[in-house]
N, C-alpha and C positions, 0 to 999 in steps of 0.2 A: 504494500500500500504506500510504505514509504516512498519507495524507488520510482510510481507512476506519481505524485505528487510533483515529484522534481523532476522528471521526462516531459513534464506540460508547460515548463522556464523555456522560454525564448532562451537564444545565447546573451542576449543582447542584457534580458533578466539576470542570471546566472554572471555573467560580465560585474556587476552591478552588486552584486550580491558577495560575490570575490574582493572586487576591491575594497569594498566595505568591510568588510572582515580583515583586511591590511592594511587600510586603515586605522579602525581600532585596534590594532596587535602594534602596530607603532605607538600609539597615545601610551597605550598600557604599556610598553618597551621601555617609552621616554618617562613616565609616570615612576616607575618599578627604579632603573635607573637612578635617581633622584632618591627615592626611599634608603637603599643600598649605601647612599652617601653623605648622605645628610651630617654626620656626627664630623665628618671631615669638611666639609664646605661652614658650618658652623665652629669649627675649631681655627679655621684659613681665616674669616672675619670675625672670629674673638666675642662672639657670640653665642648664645645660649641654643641649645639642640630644639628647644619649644620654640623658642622665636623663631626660628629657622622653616621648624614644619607649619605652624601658621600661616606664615606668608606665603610659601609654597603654596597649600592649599586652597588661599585664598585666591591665588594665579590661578590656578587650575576652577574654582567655582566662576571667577570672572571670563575665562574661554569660553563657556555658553551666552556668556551676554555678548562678547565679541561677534563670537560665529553669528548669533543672533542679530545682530545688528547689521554687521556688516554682509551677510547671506541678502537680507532685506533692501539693503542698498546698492546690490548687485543684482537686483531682480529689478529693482526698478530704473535704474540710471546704466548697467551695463557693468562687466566683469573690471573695464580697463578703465574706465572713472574712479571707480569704487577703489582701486589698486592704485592706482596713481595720487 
């Protein structure tokens, strides 16, 4: 049942569905990375390991407003306004 579910994906779907999944395995790559090192990027500016993951964090929750924002302003004015 599985296997005809996903037999009925266009390539074009399937395409789409791929990149999106390496996409997200990059975020979580880049995300993970960061976790890994934190006690050392906090140590190199003489700061506290809390401080350090907050802020991160807080970059990481303000990406949805970016993408958010800026996806909106590339659907209405165009990829290469919005970029520039």
């Amino acid at each position: 049942m599985r296997s005809a579910a996903l037999s009925a994906w266009t390539s074009a779907q399937r395409n789409v569905v791929v990149a999106s999944f390496q996409g997200w395995t990059l975020g979580a790559f880049d995300f993970f990375l960061l976790v890994f090192v934190l006690r050392d990027i906090a140590q190199e500016f003489g700061s506290e390991v809390s401080n350090v993951t907050v802020r991160s964090c807080s970059r990481r929750r303000c990406d949805r407003w970016g993408a958010f924002l800026f996806g909106r302003a590339a659907d209405r004015w165009g990829k290469r306004p919005t970029l520039v």
